[in-house]
N, C-alpha and C positions, 0 to 999 in steps of 0.2 A: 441327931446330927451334931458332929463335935467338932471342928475346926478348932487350929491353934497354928501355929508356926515355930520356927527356931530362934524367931526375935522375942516372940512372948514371952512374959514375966511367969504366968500361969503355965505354962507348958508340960514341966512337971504334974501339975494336978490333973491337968486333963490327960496326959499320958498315962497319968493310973488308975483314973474314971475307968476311960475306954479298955483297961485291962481288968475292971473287973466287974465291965457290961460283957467285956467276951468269956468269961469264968462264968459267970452266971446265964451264959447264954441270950443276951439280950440283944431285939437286932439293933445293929444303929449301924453308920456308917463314922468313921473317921480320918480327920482330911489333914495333913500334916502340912504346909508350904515349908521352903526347905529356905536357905539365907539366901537371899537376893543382892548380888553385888552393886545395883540400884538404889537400891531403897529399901528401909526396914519396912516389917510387916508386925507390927508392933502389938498388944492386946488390943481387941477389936476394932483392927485396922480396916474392913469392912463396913463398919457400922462411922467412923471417921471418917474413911475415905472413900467414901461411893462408886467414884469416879473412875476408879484404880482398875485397870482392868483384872486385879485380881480380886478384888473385891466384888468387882461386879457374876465374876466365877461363882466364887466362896456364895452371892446371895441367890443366885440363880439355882446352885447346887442345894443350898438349904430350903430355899420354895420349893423344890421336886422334889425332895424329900419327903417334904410334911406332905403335900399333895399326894402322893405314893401312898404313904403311913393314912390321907384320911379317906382315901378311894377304897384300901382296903376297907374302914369300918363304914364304911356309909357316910361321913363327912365330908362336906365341902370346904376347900379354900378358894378364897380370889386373891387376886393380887397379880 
């Protein structure tokens, strides 16, 4: 799972991760937030800001994720 935004510093890198997890066929999901006239959404503005209703998105959207990713193999997650 990749999350980044338009305010992030990193955005470029993760933008060419996620193109050459999909070149090589790899699943993942990638989550872009776009500029917010609000408020930046800054590198891991999520993990800063908990509270952010975006954030609270982006962490709920990463726990389903891995949950998904570990039902398929037989692992569990809590949280």
């Amino acid at each position: 799972y990749l999350v980044t935004s338009d305010d992030c510093a990193l955005k470029p890198h993760s933008t060419a991760f996620e193109q050459l997890l999909r070149q090589h066929g790899v699943q993942h999901t990638f989550r872009c937030w776009p500029k917010n006239a609000e408020k930046e959404l800054p590198h891991i503005f999520n993990v800063a800001h908990p509270d952010w209703p975006e954030s609270r998105e982006t962490n709920d959207c990463t726990l389903d994720f891995f949950r998904r990713a570990c039902s398929a193999s037989g692992e569990t997650v809590t949280g």
